[in-house]
N, C-alpha and C positions, 0 to 999 in steps of 0.2 A: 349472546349478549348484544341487546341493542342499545345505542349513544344518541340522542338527538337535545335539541333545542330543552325537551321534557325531560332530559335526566335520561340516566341509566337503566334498564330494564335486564336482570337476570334469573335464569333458572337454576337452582340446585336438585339434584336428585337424592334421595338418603339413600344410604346401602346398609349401614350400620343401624339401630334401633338401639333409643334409650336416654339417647343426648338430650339434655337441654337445647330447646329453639334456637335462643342467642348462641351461645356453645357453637352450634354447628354450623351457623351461620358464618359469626367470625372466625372459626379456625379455618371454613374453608376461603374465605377472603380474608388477606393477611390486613388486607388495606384500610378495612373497619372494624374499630373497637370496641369492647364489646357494649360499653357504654353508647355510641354508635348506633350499633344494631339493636339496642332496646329501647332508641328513641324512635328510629323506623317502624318497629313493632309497634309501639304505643300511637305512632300516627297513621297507623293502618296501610301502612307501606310494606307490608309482607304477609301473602297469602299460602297457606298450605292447602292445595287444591283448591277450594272456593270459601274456604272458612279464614278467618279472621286471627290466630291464633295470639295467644299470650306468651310472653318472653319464656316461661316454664313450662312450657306447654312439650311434650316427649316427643322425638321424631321416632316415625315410625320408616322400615325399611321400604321402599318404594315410592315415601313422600315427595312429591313435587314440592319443594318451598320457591316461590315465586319474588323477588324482591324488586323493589321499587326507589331507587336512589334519585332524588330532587335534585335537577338541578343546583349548585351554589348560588344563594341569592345575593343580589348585592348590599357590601356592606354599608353601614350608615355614616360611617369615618372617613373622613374628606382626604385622599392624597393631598401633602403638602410637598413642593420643592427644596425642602431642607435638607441643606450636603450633609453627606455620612461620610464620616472617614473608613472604608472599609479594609479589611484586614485580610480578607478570605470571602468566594463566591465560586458558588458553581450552582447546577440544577438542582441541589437537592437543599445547603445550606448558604445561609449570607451571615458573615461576623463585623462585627463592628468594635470599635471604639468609641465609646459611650461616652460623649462628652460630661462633666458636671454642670449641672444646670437643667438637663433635660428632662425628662418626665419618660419613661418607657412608656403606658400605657395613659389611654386619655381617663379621665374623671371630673369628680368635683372639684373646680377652681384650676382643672386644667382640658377644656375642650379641645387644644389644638397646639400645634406646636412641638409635640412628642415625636417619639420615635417608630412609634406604630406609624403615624403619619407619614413620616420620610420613609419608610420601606412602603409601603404601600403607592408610593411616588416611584419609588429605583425598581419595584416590582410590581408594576401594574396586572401580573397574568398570574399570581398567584394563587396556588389549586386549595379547595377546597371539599368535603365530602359533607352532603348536604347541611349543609349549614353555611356559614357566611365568608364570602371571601377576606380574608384576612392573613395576618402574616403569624407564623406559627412559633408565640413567644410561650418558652419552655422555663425561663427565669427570670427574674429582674435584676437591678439594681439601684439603689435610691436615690431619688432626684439629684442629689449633691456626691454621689459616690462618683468616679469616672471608669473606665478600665472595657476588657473585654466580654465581649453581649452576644451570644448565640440564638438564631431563630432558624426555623425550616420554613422549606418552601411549598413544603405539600403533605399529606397527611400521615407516608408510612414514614417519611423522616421526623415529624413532629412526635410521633409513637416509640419509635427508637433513642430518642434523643430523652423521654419523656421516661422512660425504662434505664436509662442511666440515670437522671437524676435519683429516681426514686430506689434506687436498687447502689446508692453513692459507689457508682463504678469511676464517676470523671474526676477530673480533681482541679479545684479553683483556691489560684494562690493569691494574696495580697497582698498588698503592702499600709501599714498604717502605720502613723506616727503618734507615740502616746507619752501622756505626760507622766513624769519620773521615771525612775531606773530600776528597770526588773534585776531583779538580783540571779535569777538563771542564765545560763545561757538558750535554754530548750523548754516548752513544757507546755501542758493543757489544762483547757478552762474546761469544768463539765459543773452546768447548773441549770437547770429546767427553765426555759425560758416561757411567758404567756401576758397575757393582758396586765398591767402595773393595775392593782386592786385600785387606787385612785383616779389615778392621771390614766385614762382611759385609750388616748391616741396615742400614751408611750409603753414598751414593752419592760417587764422588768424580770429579775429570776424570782421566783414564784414556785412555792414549794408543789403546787398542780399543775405545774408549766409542762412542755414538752421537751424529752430529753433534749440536750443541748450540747456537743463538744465540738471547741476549739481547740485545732494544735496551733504553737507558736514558737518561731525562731528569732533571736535577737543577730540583725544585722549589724548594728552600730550604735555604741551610747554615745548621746551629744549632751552639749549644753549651751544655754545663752551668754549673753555678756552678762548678766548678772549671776552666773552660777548654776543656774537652775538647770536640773536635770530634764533628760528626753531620754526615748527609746525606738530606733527604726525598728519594727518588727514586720517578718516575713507571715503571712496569717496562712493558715489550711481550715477551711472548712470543713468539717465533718459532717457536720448536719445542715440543715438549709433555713433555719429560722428567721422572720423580721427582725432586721438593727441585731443579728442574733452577734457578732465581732461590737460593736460599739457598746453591748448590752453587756456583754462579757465582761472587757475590760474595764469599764466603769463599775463595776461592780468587784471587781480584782482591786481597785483604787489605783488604776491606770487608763483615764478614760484618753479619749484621741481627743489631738488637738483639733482645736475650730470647732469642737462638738458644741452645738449650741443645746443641744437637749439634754444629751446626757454626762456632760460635762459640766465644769464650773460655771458660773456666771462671766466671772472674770479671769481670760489668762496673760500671761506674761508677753509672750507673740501674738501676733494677729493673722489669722488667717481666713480667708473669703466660705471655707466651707471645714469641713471635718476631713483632714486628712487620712485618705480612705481610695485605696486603687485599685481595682481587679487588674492585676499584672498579667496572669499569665490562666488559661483556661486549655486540658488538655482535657480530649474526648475520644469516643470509636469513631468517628465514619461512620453515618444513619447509617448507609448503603453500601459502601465496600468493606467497612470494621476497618480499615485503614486510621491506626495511633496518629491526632495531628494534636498539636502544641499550639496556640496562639497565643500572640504577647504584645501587649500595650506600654509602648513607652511612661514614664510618667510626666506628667503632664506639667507645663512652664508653673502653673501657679502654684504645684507642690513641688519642685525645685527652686520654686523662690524663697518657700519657707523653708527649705534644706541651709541653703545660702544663710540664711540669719544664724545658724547655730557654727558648733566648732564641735571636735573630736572634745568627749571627754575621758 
């Protein structure tokens, strides 16, 4: 294996015959995906003797596969100096506490200021596998949500981290505030979540949606000075859909407060954003499988609206 300035240069040998190209590529390097290794093949960054081969293309025994890893190029995302409250860092992951207000990744009507930004600033040497130096976000959370935010910092933690989401091994709790009184103490929402057939930038349940369950625990019923009912609820995500918790309960006929979308128009409190927290996020350890727990306080402006209510 040689490392220079040009990227990585590696030899494989085949012993076995039969494999898919990619196949044996990535199994024998854990560290690229296989998605990975079939965009090297496609850009002519992997030679089987002197031939050019296709990602299906059969190793035979005796194969030289020859590979070609690019250098990381640089990314086009500006480090910005925005403090992060961190929770958790080491070599492999950095967690955070996600303020509301911020934007995880950049786009339209938000070029800068996000939180790809500030990591890209607290981790200027972050690895990448041919493709773009960047910080390795495996979830979101919505502009206005707050709570705990997990990324990697190099490619086989991004891949491990990325196999629990999709494999729902980790488990992310929440906390939301909704308006009226669930008459449970315990229970789940399951209704297909996908594109709202009108309102195109809002999601709704939709009988072609994709599966969708929320579990729910009722911490505390409140009420205002005027009477009006509330519900602290502990939220479990099941599934990982857009607004897939604000889409739920609004559609149960218990949306969260501050919900400007999918909520009333008018409600009875005022609150700055939709009361919505990622409390607490437990995962493996990319790299040791070591069980960690992470947990975000909740934050002054949804204790200020705790403050307005009373036990009811």
């Amino acid at each position: 294996m040689l490392e220079s300035e040009e990227g990585e240069v590696f030899t494989l040998v085949v012993e076995a015959e039969g494999e898919r190209l990619d196949r044996f590529i990535a199994k024998m390097r854990s560290d690229l995906s296989r998605a990975a290794v079939q965009r090297l093949i496609g850009e002519g960054a992997v030679h089987v003797g002197t031939v050019l081969p296709r990602a299906s293309y059969k190793v035979r025994a005796g194969d030289e596969v020859v590979v070609h890893i690019p250098p990381p190029q640089p990314t086009t995302l500006e480090p910005e100096a925005i403090p992060l409250s961190i929770l958790y860092e080491d070599a492999d992951i950095l967690v955070v506490n996600k303020p509301a207000g911020m934007v995880v990744h950049p786009g339209a009507g938000n070029p800068s200021g996000t939180l790809v930004n500030a990591i890209l600033a607290h981790c200027p040497d972050l690895a990448g596998v041919g493709g773009e130096l960047r910080p390795g976000i495996v979830h979101r959370l919505d502009k206005d949500t707050s709570g705990v935010l997990i990324t990697a910092k190099h490619d086989l933690s991004i891949r491990a981290l990325q196999r629990q989401f999709k494999q729902r091994t980790l488990h992310k709790i929440y906390v939301a505030l909704l308006i009226g009184r669930l008459q449970q103490d315990e229970g789940f929402i399951e209704g297909p979540i996908g594109r709202h057939p009108v309102h195109r930038k809002k999601m709704a349940v939709v009988v072609n949606g994709k599966p969708s369950r929320t579990k729910w625990r009722v911490l505390r019923h409140l009420q205002d000075s005027m009477g009006n009912p509330y519900t602290l609820a502990e939220v479990n995500l099941l599934t990982g859909r857009t607004h897939q918790i604000r889409v739920h309960f609004s559609w149960l006929g218990y949306p969260l407060v501050g919900d400007r979308i999918y909520g009333p128009a008018r409600q009875t409190i005022w609150a700055p954003r939709q009361f919505l927290h990622a409390r607490d996020l437990t995962v493996l350890h990319p790299m040791t499988e070591e069980v960690m727990t992470f947990s975000a306080p909740l934050p002054d402006d949804l204790e200020e609206i705790l403050a307005q209510l009373s036990p009811a």
